[in-house]
N, C-alpha and C positions, 0 to 999 in steps of 0.2 A: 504494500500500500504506500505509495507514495504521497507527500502533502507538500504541496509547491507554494514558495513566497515571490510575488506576483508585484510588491512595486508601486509605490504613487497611486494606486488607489486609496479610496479612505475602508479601512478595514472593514468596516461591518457593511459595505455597499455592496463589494464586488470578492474583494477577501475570502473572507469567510466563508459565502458562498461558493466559491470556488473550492476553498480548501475544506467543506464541510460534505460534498459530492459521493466521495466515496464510501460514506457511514449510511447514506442512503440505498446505496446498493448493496450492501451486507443487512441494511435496516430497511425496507424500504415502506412499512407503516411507522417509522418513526415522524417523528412532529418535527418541521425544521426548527423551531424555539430549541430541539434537546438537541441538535446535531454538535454541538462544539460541547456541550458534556459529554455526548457520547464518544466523540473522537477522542476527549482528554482518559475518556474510563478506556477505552480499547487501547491505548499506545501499549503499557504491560502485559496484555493475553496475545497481543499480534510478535510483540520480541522483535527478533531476528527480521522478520517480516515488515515491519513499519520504517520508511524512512520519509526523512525529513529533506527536502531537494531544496540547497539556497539557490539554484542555479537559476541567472533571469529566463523568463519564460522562453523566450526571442533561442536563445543560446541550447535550452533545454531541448526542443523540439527538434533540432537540427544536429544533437549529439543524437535522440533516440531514434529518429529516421534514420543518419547512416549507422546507426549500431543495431537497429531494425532489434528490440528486447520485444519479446510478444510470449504469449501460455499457449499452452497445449493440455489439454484434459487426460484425467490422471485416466488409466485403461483399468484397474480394479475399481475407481471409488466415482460411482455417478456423481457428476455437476462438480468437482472437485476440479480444479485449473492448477495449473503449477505455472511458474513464471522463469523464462529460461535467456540468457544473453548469447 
C-alpha cells in the first residue's frame, strides 16, 4: 500500500483525499469522515507492506511506468494479489 505526498495542495482538499483512497478499497462501506483513522489504525497490521512514497507525484509516475511494478493473483488463495517489481 503505498500513501503519496502530493504538494501545494491544502491538505484536507485534495491530500487526504488522495492519500485516504486506498483504505476504501480494502474498506469500501467505510464512511470517508473515518478514512484517515483508518489508515493511521492499518499502518501496524499492513508492516512490511505499507509505505510511505515522499517522491513528487510528476517524478513518481515516470519511475513506476519505466519500472512497470504491477500484482499478479496468488494461484492457491482467491482475490489475494501479490505485488511484484
Amino acid at each position: 500500500m503505498i500513501w503519496r505526498r502530493y504538494g501545494g495542495e491544502p491538505s484536507f482538499l485534495v491530500v487526504e483525499t488522495a492519500n485516504t483512497h486506498l483504505i476504501h478499497h480494502l474498506f469500501p462501506k467505510l464512511p470517508h469522515y473515518h478514512a484517515i483513522e483508518a489508515r493511521e489504525a492499518i499502518k501496524p497490521i499492513l508492516g512490511d507492506y505499507y509505505f510511505d512514497d515522499h517522491t513528487p507525484i510528476l517524478k513518481a509516475a515516470w519511475r513506476d511506468t519505466k519500472e512497470c511494478i504491477y500484482v499478479e493473483p496468488d494461484d492457491e488463495i482467491k482475490g489475494v494479489y501479490w505485488y511484484f517489481k
